[in-house]
DOBA-85877 format. One line per 2 residues: their letters; for each residue x, y negated, z of N, C-alpha, C, O. Coordinates in steps of 0.1 Angstrom, whole numbers, padded with zeros to 4 digits. Each point is the difference from the previous one (the first is absolute). Last residue first. Example, Ala and Ser with C-alpha at 12.3 -4.5 7.8 and 13.67 -1.06 7.14 Angstrom:
% DOBA-85877
sa> 0128,0022,0071,0009,-0011,0000,-0008,-0011,0008,0005,-0011,0001; -0002,0068,-0002,-0009,-0012,0000,0009,-0012,0000,0010,0000,0007
***
This chain:
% DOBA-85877
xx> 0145,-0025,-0106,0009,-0005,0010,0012,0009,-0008,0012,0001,0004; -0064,-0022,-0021,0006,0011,0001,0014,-0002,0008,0002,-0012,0000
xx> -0047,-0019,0005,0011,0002,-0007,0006,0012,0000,-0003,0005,0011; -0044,-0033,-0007,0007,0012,0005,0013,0001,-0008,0000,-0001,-0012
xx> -0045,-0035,0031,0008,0006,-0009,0008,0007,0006,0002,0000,0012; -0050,-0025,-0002,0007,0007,0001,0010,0009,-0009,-0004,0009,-0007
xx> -0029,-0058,0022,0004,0012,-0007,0014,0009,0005,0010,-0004,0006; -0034,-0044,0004,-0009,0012,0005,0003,0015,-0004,-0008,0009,0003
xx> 0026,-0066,0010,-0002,0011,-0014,-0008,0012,0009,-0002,0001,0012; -0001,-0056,-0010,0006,0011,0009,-0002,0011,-0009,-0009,0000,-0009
xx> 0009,-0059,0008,-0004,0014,-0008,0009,0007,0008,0010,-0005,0005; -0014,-0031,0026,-0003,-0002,-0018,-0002,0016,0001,-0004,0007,0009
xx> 0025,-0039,0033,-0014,0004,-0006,0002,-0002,-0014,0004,-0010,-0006; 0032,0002,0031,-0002,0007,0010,-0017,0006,-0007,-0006,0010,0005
xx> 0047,-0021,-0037,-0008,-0011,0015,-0010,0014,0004,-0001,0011,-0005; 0018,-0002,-0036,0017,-0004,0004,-0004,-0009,0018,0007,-0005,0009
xx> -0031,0048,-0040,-0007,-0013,0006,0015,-0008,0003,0008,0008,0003; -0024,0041,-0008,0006,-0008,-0013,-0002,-0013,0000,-0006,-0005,-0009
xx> 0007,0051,0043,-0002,-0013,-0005,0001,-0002,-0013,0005,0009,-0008; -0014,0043,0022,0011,-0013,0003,-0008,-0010,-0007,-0009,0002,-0008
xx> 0000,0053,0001,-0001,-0014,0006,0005,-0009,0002,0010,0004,-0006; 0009,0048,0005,-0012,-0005,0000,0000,-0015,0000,0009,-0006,0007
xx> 0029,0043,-0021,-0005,-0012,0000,-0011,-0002,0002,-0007,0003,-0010; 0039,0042,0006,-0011,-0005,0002,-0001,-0019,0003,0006,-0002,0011
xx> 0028,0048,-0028,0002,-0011,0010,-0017,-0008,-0010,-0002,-0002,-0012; 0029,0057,0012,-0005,-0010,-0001,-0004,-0013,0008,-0001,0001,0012
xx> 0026,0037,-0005,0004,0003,-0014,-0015,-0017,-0002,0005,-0009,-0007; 0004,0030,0056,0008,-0012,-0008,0001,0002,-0013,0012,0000,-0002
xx> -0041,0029,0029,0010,0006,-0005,0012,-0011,-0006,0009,0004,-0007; -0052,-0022,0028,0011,0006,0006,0014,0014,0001,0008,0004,0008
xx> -0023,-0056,-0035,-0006,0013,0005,0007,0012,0014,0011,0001,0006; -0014,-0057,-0009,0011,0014,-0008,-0008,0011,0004,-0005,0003,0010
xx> -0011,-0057,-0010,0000,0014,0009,0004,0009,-0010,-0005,0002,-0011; 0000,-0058,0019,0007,0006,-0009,-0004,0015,0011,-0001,0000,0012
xx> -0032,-0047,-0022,0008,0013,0011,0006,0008,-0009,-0006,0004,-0010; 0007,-0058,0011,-0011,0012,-0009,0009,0008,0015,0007,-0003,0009
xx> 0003,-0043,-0015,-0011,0007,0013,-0009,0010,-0006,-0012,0001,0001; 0034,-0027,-0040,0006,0001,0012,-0011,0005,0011,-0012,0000,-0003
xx> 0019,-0010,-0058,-0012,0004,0011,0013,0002,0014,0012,0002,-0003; -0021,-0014,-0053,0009,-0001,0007,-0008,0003,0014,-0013,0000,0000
xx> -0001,-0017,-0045,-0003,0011,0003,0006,0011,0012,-0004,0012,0002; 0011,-0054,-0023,-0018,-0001,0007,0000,0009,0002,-0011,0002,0006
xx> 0059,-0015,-0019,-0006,0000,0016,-0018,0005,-0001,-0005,0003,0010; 0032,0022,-0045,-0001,-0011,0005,-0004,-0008,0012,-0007,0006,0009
xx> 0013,0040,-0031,0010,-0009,-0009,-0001,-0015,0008,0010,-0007,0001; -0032,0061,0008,-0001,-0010,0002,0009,-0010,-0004,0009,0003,0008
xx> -0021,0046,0000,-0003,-0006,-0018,-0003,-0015,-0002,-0008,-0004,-0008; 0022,0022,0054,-0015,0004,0000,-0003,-0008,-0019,-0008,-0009,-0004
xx> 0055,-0002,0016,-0009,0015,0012,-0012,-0004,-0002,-0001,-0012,0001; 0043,-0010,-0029,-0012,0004,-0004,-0011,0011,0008,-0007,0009,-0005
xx> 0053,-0018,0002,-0005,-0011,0007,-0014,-0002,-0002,-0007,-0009,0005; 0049,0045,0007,-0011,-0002,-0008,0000,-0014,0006,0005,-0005,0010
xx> 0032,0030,0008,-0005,0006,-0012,-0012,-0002,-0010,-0002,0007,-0010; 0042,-0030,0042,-0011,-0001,-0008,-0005,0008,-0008,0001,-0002,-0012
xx> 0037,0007,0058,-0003,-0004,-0017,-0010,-0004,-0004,-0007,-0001,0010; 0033,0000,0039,-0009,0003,-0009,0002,-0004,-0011,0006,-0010,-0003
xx> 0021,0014,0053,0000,-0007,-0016,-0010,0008,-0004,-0002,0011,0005; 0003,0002,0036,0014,-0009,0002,0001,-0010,-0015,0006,-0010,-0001
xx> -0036,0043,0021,-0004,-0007,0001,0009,-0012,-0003,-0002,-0012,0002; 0011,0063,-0002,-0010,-0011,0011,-0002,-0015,0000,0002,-0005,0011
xx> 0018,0028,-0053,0008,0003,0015,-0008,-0008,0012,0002,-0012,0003; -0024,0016,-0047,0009,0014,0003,0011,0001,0010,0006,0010,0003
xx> -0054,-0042,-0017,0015,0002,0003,0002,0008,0003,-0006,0004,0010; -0031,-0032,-0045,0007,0010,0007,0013,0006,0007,0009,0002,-0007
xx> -0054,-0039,-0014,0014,0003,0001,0003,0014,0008,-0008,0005,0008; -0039,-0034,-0032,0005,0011,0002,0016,-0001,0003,0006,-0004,-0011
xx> -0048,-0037,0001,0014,0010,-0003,0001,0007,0007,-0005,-0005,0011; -0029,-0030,-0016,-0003,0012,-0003,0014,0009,-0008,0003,0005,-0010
xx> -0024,-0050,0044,0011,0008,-0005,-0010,0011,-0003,-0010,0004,0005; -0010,-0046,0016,-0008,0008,-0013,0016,0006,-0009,0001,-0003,-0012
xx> 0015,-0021,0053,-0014,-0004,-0007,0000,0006,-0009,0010,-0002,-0007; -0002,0027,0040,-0001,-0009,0002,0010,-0010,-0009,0012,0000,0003
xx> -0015,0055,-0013,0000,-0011,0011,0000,-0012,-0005,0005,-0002,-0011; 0013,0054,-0013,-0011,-0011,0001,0004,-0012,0014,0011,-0001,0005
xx> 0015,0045,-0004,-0009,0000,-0008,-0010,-0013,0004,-0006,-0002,0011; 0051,0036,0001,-0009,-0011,0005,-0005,-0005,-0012,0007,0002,-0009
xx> 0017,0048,0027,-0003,-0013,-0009,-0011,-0009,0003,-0010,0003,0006; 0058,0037,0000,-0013,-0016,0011,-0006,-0006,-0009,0006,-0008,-0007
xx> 0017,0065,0011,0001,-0016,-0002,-0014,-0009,0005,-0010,0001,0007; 0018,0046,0005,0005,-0004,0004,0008,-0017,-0005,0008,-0008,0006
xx> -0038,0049,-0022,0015,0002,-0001,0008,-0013,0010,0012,-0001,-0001; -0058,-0002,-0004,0001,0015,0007,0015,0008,-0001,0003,0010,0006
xx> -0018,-0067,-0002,-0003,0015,-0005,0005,0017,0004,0004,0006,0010; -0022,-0060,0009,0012,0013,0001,0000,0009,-0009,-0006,0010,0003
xx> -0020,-0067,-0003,-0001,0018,0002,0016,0011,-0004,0007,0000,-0010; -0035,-0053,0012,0010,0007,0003,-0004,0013,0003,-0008,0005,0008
xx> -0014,-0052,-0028,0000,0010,0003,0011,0008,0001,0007,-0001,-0010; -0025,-0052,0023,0005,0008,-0015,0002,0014,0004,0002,0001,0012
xx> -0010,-0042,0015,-0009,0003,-0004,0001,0012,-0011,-0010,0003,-0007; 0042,-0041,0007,-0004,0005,0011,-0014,0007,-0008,-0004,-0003,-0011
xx> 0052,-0024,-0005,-0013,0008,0000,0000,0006,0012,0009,0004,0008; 0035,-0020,-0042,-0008,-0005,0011,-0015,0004,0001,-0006,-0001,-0011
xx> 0032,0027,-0026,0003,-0018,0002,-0009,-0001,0016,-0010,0006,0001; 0047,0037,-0022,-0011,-0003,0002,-0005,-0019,0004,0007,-0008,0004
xx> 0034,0025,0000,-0002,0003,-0013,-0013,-0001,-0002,-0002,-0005,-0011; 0026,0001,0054,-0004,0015,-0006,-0004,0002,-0018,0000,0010,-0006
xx> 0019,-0040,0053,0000,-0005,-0020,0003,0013,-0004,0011,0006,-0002; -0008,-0005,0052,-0005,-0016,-0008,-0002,-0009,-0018,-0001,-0010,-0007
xx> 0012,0062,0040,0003,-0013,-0008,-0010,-0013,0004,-0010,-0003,0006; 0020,0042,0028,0006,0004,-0008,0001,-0006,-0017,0008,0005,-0008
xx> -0004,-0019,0065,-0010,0000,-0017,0004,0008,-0009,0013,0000,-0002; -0022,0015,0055,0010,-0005,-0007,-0006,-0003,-0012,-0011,0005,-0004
xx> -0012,-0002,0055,0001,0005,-0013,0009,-0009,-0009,-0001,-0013,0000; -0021,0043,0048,0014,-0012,-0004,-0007,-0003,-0014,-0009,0007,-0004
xx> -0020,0020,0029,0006,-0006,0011,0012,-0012,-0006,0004,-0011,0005; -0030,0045,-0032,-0007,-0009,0004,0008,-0013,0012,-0002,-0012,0000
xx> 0008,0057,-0010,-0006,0002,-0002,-0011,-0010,0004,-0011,0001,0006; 0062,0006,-0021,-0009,0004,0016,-0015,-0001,0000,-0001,0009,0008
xx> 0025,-0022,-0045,0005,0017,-0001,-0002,0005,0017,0002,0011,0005; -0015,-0055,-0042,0000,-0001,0014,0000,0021,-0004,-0006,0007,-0007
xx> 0010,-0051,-0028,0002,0011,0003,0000,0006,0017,0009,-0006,0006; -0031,-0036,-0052,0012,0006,0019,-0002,0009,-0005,-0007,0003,-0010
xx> 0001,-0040,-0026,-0003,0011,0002,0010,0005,0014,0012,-0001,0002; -0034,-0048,-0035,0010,0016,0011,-0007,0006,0004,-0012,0000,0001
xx> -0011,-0038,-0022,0004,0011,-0008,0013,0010,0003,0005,0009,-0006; -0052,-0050,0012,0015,0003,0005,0001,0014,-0010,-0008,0006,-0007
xx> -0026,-0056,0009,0006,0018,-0003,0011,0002,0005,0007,-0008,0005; -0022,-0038,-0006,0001,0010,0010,-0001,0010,0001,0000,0006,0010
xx> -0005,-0037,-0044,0015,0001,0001,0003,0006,0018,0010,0001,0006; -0052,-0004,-0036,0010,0009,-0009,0018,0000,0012,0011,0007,0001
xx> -0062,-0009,0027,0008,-0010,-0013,0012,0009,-0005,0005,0010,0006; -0033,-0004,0034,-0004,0002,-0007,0003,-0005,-0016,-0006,-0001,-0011
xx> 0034,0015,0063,-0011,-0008,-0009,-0008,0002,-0008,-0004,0011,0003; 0042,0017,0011,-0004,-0009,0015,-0007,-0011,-0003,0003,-0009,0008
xx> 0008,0061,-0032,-0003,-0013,-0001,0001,-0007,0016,-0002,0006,0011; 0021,0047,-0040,-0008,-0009,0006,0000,-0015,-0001,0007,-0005,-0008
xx> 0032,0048,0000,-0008,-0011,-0003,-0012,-0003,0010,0002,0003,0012; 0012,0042,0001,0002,-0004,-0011,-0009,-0012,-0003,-0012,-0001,0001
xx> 0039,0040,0036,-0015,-0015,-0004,0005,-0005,-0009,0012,-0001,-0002; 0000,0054,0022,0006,-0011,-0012,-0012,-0009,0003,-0012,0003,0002
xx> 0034,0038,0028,-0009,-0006,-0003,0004,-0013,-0007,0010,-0007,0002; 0011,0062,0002,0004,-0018,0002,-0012,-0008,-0005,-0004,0002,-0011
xx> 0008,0047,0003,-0004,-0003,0013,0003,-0016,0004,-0005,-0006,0010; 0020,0027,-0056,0008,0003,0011,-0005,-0007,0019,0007,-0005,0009
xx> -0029,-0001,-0053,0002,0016,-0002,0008,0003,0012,-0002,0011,0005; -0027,-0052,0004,0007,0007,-0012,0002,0016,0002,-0006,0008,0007
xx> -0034,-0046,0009,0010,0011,0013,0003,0005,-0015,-0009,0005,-0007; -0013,-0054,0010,-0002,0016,-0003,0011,0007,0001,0011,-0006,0000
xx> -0044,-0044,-0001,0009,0002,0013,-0002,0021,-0009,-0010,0006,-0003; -0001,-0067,-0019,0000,0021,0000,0009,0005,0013,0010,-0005,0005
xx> -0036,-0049,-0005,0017,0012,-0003,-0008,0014,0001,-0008,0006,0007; -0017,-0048,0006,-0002,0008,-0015,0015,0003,-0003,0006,-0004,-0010
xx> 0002,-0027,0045,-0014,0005,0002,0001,0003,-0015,0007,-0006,-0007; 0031,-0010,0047,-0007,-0003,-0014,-0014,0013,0000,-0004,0008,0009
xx> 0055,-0024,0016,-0012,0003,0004,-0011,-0006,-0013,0000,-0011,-0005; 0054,0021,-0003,-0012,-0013,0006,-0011,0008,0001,-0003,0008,-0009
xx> 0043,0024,0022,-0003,-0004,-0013,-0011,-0016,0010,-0003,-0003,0012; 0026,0037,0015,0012,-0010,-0005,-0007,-0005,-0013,0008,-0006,-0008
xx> -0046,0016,0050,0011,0003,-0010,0009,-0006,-0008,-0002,-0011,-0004; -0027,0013,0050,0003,-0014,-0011,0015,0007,-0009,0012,-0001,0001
xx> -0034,0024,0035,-0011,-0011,0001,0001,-0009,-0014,-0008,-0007,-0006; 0019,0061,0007,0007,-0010,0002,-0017,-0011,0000,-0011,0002,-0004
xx> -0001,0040,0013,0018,0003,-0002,0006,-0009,-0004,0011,0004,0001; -0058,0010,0027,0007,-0012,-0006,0020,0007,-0004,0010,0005,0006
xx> -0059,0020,-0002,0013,0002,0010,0008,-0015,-0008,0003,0001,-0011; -0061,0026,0016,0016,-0006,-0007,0011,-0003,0010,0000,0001,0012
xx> -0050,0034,-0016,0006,-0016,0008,0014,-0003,-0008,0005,0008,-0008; -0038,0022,-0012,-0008,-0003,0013,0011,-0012,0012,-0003,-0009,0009
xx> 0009,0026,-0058,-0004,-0012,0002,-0011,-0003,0014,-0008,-0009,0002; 0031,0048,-0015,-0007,0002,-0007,-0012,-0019,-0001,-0011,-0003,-0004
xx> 0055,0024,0029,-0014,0004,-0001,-0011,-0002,-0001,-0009,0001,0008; 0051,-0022,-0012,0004,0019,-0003,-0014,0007,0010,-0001,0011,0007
xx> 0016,-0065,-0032,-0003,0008,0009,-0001,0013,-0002,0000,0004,-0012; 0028,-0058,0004,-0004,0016,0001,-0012,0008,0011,-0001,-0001,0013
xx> 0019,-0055,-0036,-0006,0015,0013,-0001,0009,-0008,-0005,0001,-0011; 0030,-0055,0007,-0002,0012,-0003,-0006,0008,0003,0006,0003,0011
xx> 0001,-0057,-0026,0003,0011,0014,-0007,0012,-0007,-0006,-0001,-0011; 0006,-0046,-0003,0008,0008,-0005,0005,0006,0008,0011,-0002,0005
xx> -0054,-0032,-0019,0007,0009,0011,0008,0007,-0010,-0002,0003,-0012; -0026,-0053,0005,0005,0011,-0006,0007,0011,0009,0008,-0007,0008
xx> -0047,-0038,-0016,0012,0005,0009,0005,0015,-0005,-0008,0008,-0006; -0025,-0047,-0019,0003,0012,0007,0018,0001,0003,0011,-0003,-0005
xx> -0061,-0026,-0016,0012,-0003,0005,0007,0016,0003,-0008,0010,-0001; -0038,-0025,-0019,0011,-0009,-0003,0017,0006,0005,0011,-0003,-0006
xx> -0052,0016,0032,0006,0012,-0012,0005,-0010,-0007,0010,0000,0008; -0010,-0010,0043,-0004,-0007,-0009,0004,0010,-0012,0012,0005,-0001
xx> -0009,0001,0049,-0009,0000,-0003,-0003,-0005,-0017,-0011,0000,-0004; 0057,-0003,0025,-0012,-0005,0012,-0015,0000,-0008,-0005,-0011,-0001
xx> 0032,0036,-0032,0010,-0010,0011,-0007,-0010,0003,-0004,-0008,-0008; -0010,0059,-0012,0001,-0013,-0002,0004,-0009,0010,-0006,0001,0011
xx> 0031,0044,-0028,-0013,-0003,0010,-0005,-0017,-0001,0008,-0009,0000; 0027,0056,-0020,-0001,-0011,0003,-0015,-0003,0007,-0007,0009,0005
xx> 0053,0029,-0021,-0016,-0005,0000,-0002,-0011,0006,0010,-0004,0006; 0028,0047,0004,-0002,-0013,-0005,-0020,-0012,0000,-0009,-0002,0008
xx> 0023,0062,-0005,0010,-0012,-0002,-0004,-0012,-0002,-0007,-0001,-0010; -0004,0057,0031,-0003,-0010,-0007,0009,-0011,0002,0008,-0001,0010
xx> -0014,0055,-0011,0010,-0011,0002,-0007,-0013,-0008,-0001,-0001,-0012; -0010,0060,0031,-0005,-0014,-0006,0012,-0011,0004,0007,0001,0010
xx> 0004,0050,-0009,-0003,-0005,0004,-0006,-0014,-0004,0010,-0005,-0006; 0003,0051,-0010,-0011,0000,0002,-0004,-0010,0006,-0012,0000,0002
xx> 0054,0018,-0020,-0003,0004,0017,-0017,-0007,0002,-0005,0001,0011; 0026,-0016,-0052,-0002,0017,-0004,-0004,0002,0015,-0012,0004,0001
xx> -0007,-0051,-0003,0014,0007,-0001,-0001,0013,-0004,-0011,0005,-0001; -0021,-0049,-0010,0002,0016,0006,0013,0004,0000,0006,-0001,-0011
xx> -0023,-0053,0010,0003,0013,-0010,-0004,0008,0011,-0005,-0004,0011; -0002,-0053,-0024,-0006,0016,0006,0005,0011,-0007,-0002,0003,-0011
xx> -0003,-0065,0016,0008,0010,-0005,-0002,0015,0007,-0002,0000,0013; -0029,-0052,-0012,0011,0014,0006,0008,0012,-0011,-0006,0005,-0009
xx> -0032,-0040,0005,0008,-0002,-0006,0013,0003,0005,0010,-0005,-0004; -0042,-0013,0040,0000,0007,-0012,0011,0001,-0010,0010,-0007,0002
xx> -0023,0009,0056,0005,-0003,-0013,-0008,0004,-0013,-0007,0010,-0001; 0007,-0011,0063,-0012,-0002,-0010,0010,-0001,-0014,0007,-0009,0004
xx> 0027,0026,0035,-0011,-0010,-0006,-0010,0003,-0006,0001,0011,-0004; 0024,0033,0027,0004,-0017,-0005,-0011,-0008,-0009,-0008,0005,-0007
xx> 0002,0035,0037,0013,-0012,0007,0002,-0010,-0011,0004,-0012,0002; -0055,0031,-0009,0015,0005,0000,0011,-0006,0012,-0002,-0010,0008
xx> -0056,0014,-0013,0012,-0011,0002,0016,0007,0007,0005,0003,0011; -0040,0023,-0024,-0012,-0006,0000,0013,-0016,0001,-0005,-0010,-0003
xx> 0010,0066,-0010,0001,-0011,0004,-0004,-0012,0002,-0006,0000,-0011; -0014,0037,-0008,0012,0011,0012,0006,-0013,0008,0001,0000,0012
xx> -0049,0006,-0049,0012,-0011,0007,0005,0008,0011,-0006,0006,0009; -0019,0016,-0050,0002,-0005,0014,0016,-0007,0003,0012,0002,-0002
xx> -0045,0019,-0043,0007,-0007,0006,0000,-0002,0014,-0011,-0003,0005; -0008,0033,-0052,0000,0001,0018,0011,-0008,0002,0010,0004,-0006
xx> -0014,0004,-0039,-0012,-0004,0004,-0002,-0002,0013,-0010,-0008,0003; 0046,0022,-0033,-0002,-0010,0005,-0014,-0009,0003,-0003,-0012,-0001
xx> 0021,0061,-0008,-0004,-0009,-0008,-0006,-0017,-0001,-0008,-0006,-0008; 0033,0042,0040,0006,0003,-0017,-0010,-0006,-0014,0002,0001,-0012
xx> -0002,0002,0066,-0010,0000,-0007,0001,0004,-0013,-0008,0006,-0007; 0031,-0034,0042,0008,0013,-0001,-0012,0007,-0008,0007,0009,0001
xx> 0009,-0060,0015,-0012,0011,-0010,0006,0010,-0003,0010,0000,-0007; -0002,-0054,0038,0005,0013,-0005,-0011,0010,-0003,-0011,-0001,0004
xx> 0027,-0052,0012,-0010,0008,-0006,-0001,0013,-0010,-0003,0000,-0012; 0024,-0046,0042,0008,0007,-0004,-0015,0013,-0003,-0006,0002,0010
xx> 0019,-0061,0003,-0005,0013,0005,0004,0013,-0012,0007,-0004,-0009; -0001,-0047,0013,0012,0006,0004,-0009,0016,0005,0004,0006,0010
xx> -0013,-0051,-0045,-0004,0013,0010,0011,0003,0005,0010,-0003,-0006; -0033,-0050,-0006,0013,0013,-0001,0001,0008,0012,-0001,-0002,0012
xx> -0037,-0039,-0035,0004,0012,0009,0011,0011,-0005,-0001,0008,-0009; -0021,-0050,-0014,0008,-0004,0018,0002,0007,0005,0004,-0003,0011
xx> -0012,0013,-0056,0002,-0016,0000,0006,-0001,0014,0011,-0005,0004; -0009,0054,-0009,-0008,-0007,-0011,0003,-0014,-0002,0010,-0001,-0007
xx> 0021,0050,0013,-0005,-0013,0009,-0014,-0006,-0008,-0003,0005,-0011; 0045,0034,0027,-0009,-0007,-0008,-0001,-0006,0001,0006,-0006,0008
xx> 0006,0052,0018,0004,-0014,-0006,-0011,-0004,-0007,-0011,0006,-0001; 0011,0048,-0003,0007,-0013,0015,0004,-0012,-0006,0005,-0001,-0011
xx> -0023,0056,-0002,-0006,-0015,-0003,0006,-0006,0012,-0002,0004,0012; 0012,0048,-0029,-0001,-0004,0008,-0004,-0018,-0003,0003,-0003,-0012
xx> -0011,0060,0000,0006,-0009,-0003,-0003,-0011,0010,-0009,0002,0008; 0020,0048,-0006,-0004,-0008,0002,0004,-0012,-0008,0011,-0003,-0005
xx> 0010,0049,0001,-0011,-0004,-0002,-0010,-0009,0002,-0010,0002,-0007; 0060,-0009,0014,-0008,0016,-0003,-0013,0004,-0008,0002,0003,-0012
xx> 0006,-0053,0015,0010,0010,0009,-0007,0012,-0004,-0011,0002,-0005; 0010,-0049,-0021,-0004,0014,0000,0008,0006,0011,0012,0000,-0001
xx> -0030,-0056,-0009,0011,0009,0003,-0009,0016,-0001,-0012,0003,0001; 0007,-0062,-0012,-0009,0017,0002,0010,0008,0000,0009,-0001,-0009
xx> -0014,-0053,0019,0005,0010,-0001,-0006,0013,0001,-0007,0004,0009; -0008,-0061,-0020,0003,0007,0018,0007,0014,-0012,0000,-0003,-0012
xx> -0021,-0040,-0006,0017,0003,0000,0003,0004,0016,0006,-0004,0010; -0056,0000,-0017,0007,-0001,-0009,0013,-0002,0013,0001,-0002,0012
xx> -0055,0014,0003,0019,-0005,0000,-0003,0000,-0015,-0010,0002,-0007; -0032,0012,0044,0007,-0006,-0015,0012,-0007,0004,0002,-0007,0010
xx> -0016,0047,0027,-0005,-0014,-0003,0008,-0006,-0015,0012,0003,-0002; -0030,0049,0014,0010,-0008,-0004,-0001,-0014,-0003,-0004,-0005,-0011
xx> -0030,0034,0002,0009,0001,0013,0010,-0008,0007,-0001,-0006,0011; -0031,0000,-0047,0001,-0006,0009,-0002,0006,0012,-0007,-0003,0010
xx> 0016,0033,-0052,-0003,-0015,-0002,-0006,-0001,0011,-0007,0010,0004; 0029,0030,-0032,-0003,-0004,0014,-0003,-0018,0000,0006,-0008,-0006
xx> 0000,0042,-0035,0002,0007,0010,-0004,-0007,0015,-0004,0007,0009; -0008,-0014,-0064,0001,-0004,0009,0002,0010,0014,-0010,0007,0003
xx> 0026,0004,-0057,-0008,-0003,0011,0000,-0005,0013,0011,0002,0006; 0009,0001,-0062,0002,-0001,0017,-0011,0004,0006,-0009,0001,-0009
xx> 0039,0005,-0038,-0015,0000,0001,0004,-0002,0017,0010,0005,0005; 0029,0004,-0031,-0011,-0006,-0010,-0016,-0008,0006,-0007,-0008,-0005
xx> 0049,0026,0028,-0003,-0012,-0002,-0006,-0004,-0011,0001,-0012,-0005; 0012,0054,0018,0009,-0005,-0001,-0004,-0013,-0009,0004,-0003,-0011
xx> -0040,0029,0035,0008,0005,-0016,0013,-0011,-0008,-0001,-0005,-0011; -0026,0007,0054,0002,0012,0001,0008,0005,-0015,0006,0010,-0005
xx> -0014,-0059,0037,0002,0007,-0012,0002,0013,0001,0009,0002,0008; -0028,-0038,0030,0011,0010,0000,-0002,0003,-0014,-0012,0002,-0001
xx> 0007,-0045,0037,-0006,0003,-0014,0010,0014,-0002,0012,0000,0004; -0027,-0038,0036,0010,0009,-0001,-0011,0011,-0012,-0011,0005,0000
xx> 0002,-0056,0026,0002,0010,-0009,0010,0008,-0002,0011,-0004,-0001; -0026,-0042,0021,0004,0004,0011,-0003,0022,-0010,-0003,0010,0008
xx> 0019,-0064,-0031,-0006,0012,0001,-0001,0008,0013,0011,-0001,0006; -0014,-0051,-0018,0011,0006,-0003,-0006,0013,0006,-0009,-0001,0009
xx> 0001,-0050,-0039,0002,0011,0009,0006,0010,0009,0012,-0002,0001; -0005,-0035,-0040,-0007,-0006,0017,0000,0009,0008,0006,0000,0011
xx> 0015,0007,-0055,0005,-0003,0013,-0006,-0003,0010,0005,-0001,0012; -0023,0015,-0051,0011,-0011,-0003,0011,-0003,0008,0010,-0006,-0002
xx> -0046,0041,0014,-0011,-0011,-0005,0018,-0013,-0004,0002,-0010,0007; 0013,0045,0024,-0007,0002,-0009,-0008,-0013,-0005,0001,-0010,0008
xx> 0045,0038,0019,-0005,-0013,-0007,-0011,0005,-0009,0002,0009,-0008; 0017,0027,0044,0004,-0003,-0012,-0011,-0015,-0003,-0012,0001,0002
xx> 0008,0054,0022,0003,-0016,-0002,0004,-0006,-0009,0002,0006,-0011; 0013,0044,0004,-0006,-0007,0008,-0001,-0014,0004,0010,-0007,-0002
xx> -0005,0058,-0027,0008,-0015,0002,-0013,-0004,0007,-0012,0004,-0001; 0031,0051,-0021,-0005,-0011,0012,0002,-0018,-0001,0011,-0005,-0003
xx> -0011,0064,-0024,0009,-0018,-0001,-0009,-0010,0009,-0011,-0004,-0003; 0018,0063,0000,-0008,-0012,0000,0009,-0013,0000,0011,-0002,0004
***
């Protein structure tokens, strides 16, 4: 099954409290759960074992810090395991799974003294190893800028990678380093600053199954593809054209990237297409071979 959840609706005014499941590799959906789950956008969906898991978010004045889990295998049964994590209300967090099965979140932001115009940004870290029933702070203030829409994903060699992100909403607050942290969160070294790829947030990252990196699309309306064969250290360009795309209108960021789970294919649901906070939102689903 292919899962997504939440998410901007009606241009952006909205925002979904929905969880939608495909049984035919995203041709066709169905509605699986609706107003369980209080409405978000730029919160995190994670796979443990069998569970899946919903944490973060936010809407105009509310950031979640709660945590919502489904063992059901069809995402129809949700329960809240957490109700207010150790760390903050955020959105626009960073989220992996370790192979040891543990949750790691990164970064994200919040609006600054109440105002969505504005926002404050975190660059702290947690882990947890059960199952997002409590966390463990592993750094308050990591060696990267605290920022919000970074990729956060555990390489071939167990070393956690953040990737790019933003601390604005403008071309010239993109970012585009890249750490490396081989504690698991607690330190973290750069490993560039000029990956070859151009500044962005919001863009998709995924591990493959041989163990390269590719990042794909993001903030404003990118539709390139790069790839790296030594963690993350230099990338190439294999495409610029992702979704039979040549141009910005057709360009998309805050999609959901999901690898199958034999990794031979890589999935795109949805994303923006708006350069501001309200416009066109996509609704489709593409597939690539790996």
């Amino acid at each position: 099954y292919l899962f997504m959840s939440g998410g901007r609706t009606n241009h952006g005014v909205g925002f979904s409290d929905e969880v939608w499941r495909s049984e035919d590799e995203g041709s066709t959906w169905t509605l699986a759960s609706k107003g369980t789950i209080p409405s978000r956008a730029y919160h995190v969906h994670l796979l443990v074992d069998d569970c899946q898991y919903i944490m973060g978010g936010q809407t105009f004045f509310t950031f979640y810090n709660d945590v919502w889990e489904s063992c059901d295998g069809l995402g129809e049964v949700w329960t809240q395991v957490t109700k207010s994590a150790e760390w903050e209300g955020r959105a626009g967090l960073a989220a992996t799974v370790t192979k040891n099965g543990d949750m790691v979140v990164a970064g994200g932001c919040y609006n600054k003294n109440g105002n969505p115009a504005r926002r404050s940004f975190y660059g702290d870290v947690w882990s947890s190893s059960d199952k997002g029933r409590t966390w463990t702070l592993k750094t308050k203030k990591a060696e990267w800028t605290a920022r919000s829409g970074p990729r956060l994903v555990e390489d071939a060699h167990s070393n956690l990678l953040i990737i790019a992100g933003e601390i604005g909403f403008t071309p010239d607050t993109q970012l585009v380093d890249i750490w490396s942290s081989s504690d698991t969160g607690e330190s973290w070294s750069l490993v560039t600053d000029s990956p070859g790829f151009s500044e962005r947030s919001g863009h998709g990252v995924v591990v493959t199954s041989g163990g390269d990196i590719l990042v794909i699309g993001g903030w404003p309306h990118l539709h390139d593809a790069w790839l790296s064969e030594d963690q993350g250290a230099s990338f190439k360009q294999i495409s610029n054209n992702v979704w039979n795309c040549d141009e910005d209108a057709c360009g998309k960021f805050d999609f959901w990237p999901i690898l199958s789970e034999d990794g031979l294919s890589l999935y795109t649901i949805g994303g923006s297409a708006a350069y501001s906070t309200f416009g066109a939102l996509w609704q489709d689903t593409w597939v690539t071979e790996l």
